[in-house]
C-alpha positions, -999 to 999 in steps of 0.1 A, spaced: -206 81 -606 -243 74 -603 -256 63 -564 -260 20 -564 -290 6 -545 -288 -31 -544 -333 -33 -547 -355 -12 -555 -393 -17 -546 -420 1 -565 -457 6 -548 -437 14 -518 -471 22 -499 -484 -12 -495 -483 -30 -462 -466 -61 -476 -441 -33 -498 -430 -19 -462 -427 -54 -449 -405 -57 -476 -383 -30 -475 -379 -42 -437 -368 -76 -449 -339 -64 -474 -330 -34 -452 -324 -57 -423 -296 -80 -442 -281 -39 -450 -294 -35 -485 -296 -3 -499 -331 0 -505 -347 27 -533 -384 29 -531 -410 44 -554 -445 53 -552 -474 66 -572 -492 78 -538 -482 88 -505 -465 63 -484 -455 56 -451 -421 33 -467 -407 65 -473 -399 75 -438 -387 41 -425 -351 40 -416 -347 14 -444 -356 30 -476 -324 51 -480 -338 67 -509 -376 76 -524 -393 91 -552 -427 92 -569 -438 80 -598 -467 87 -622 -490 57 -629 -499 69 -664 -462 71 -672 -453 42 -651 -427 29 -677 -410 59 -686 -406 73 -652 -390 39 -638 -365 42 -667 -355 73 -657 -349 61 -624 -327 28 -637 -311 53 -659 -304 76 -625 -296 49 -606 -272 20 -601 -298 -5 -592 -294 -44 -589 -330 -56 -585 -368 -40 -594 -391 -54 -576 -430 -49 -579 -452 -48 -553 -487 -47 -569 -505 -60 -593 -504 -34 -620 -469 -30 -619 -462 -65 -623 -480 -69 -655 -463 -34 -666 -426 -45 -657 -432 -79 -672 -439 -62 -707 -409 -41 -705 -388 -67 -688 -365 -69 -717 -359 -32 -716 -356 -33 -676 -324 -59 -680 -306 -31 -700 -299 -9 -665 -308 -37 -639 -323 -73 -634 -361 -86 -624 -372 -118 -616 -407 -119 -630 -428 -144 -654 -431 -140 -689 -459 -115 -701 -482 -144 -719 -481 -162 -686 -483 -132 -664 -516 -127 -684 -527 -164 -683 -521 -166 -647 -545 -136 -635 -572 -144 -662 -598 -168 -638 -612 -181 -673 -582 -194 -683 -572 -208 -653 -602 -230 -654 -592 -240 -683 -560 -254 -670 -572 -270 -641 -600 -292 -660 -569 -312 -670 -557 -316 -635 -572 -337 -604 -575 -303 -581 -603 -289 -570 -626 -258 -576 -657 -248 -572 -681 -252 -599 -677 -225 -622 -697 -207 -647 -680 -179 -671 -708 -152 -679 -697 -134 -709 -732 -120 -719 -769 -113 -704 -776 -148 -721 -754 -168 -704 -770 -154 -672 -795 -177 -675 -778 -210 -679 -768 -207 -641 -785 -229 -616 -784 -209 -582 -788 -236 -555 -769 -218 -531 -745 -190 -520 -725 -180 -552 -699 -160 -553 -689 -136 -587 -655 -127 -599 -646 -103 -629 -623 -130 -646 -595 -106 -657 -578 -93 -622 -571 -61 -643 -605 -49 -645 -616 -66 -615 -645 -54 -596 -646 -64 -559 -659 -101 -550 -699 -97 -543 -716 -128 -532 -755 -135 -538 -782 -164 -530 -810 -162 -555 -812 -163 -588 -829 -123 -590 -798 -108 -571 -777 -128 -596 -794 -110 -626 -789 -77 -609 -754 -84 -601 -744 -96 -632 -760 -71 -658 -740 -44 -643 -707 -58 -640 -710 -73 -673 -700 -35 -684 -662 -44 -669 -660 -74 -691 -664 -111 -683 -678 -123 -650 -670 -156 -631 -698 -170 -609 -687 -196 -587 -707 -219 -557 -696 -205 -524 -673 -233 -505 -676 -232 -465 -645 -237 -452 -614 -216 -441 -591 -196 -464 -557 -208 -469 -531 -203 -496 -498 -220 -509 -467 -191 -514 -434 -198 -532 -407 -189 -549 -401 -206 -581 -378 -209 -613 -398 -219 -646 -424 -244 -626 -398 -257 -598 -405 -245 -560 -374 -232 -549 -391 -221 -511 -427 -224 -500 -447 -217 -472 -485 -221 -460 -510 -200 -443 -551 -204 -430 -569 -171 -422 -579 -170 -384 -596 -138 -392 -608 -112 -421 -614 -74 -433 -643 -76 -435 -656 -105 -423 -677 -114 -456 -643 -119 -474 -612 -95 -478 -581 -96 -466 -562 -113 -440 -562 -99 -404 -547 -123 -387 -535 -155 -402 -513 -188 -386 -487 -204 -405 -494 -244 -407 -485 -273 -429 -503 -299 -454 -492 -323 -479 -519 -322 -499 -518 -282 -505 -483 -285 -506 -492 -306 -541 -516 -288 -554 -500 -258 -552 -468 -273 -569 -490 -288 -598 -506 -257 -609 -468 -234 -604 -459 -265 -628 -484 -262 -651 -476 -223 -652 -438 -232 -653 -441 -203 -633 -409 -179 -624 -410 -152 -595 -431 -152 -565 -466 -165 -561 -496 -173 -543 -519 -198 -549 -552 -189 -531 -578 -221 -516 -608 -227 -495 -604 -255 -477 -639 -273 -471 -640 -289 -432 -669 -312 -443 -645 -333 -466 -612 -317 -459 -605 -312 -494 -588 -284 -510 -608 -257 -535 -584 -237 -556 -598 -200 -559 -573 -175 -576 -534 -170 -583 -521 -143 -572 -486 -135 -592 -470 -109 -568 -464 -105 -535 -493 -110 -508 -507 -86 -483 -495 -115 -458 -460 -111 -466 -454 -104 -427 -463 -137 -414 -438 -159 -435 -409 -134 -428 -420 -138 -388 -416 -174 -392 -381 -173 -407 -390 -175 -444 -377 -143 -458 -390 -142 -498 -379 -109 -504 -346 -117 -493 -346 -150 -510 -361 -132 -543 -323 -112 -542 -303 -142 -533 -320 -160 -567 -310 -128 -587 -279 -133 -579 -271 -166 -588 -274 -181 -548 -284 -214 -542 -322 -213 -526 -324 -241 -503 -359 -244 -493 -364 -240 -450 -386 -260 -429 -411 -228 -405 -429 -233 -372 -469 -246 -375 -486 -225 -350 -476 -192 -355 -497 -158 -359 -496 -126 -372 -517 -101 -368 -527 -68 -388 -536 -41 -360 -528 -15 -383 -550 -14 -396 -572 -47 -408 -580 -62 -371 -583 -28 -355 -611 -16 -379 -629 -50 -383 -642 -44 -347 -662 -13 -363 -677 -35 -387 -678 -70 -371 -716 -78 -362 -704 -86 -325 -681 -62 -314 -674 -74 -284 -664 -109 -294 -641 -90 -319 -628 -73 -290 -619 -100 -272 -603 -117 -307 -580 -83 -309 -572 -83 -274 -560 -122 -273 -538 -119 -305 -523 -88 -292 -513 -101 -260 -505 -138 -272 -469 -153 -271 -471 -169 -306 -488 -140 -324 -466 -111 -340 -481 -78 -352 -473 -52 -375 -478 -30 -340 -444 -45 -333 -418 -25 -356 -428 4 -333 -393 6 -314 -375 -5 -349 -389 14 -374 -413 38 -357 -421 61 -383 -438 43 -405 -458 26 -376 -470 58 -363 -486 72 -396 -502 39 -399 -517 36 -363 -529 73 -370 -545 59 -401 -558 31 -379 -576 49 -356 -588 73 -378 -609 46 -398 -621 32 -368 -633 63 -349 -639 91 -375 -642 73 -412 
């Protein structure tokens, strides 16, 4: 009789796949998790069971394991894997179930090209956009100010760079041109804030809302600590374009939102699960959990969350951007007064409840911020 696992969760050594794994294994799921890499989900007292994977056989090794296995749920973590289990989604269903968008729109959704596209038939926001798919479509770009350049396809996607004159643009642009087409966008001042759901072809099932109080690094990354809030008007525009998408799965919808005119600038969709993942679960909205209860037929009522709330990344986004921030000691002080605070949670927290996974990330932690 083979072993059952009610989820399993591949790219197990992602942040957001621990926090995860710490959501299901908390309502006493059997959790199986899988990685290509070393990771610290392995040792936490959820994952009852791990194994690794290799990425260039991603697809035969996980049906080995659903063969193996008596698993209820796959879910992907990152982005790779989520265009790789949508492809073989059909063949997935024969051992297991997955909740994941079609291919074509898994595609459409993480191509910035064609999501222009679909939002020049909408009323939402973006910045003004230019798609650069040769050296001669360099020069049709007016650079007035800060700009911002994207690869368009998020599967050969070169980190963001941002430039302000037209020279640097040239530079920038000739070499990535060699990893396909390039987005250029106008920079939009503002704070970073996105719109997550859970949906079933188009229709929010649960939602939730964040603003970044703070980055890794400061130019623009990831979240290092970020508040849960509330507005209408995101709440729409992030509805519209899951519509448009007739999306099914999780999402995020990624904006800027611009304090001058307190309008809302739609940047990227995301069509996974977010590094954030922590915050929403802190504040009672529990996707991953959700994401099983769907699978299995449960009504998803969608939950009201607290405004006001923080999480915080200390291991290790928040510790290491005092290393890198241009005043340390304002960073310092920022650290020190999300660590401390009553409404602000941190991954630093699961140290008592699932230690060993916290203690190979605060080595890793410290190491980049004292040695690396």
């Amino acid at each position: 009789m083979k072993e059952k696992f009610d989820v399993l969760v591949i790219d197990s050594r992602y942040k957001h796949s621990l926090a995860a794994v710490r959501c299901l294994g908390k309502h006493d799921l059997n959790i199986l998790s899988g990685s290509a890499k070393f990771s610290p989900t392995k040792f936490s007292r959820f994952s009852k069971k791990s194994f690794r994977y290799d990425n260039e056989n991603f697809e035969r090794d996980l049906i080995e394991q659903l063969e193996k296995y008596d698993v209820d749920l796959v879910v992907p973590i990152d982005y790779k894997s989520n265009i790789k289990c949508s492809k073989i989604a059909g063949e997935i269903r024969k051992y297991s179930n997955i909740v994941i968008a079609d291919y074509d729109k898994m595609i459409v959704a993480s191509n910035k090209e064609k999501m222009i596209e679909i939002l020049n038939n909408t009323k939402i926001n973006f910045p003004k956009s230019y798609v650069v798919k040769n050296k001669k479509d360099i020069g049709k770009i007016s650079v007035l100010k800060k700009m911002a350049i994207k690869s368009a396809e998020e599967e050969r996607g070169e980190k963001v760079e941002y430039v302000e004159s037209g020279k640097d643009l040239a530079v920038k642009l000739e070499e990535r041109l060699e990893h396909g087409t390039q987005i250029v966008q106008e920079y939009v001042e503002g704070f970073g804030c996105a719109f997550f759901a859970l949906c079933d072809n188009g229709k929010v099932l649960q939602s939730f809302q964040h603003k970044r109080i703070r980055q890794y690094p400061e130019s623009g990354g990831v979240s290092s600590v970020a508040e849960s809030f509330y507005d209408k008007n995101l709440e729409k525009c992030g509805e519209e374009i899951i519509g448009k998408l007739k999306w099914t799965g999780v999402c995020m919808v990624e904006f800027i939102c611009d304090e001058k005119n307190g309008k809302y600038y739609f940047i990227e969709f995301n069509p996974k699960f977010w590094g954030s993942l922590d915050l929403s679960i802190s504040c009672g909205i529990e996707f991953p959990y959700l994401l099983y209860r769907f699978s299995k037929g449960e009504e998803i009522v969608n939950l009201d969350y607290e405004s006001g709330r923080r999480f915080q990344w200390v291991l290790p986004e928040d510790t290491i951007r005092i290393r890198s921030a241009k005043n340390k000691w304002d960073a310092m002080k920022d650290w020190g007064r999300d660590f401390f605070g009553k409404k602000t949670k941190s991954d630093f927290g699961y140290i008592f409840n699932d230690p060993i996974p916290t203690l190979i990330r605060m080595v890793g932690a410290f190491y980049k911020l004292i040695i690396k």
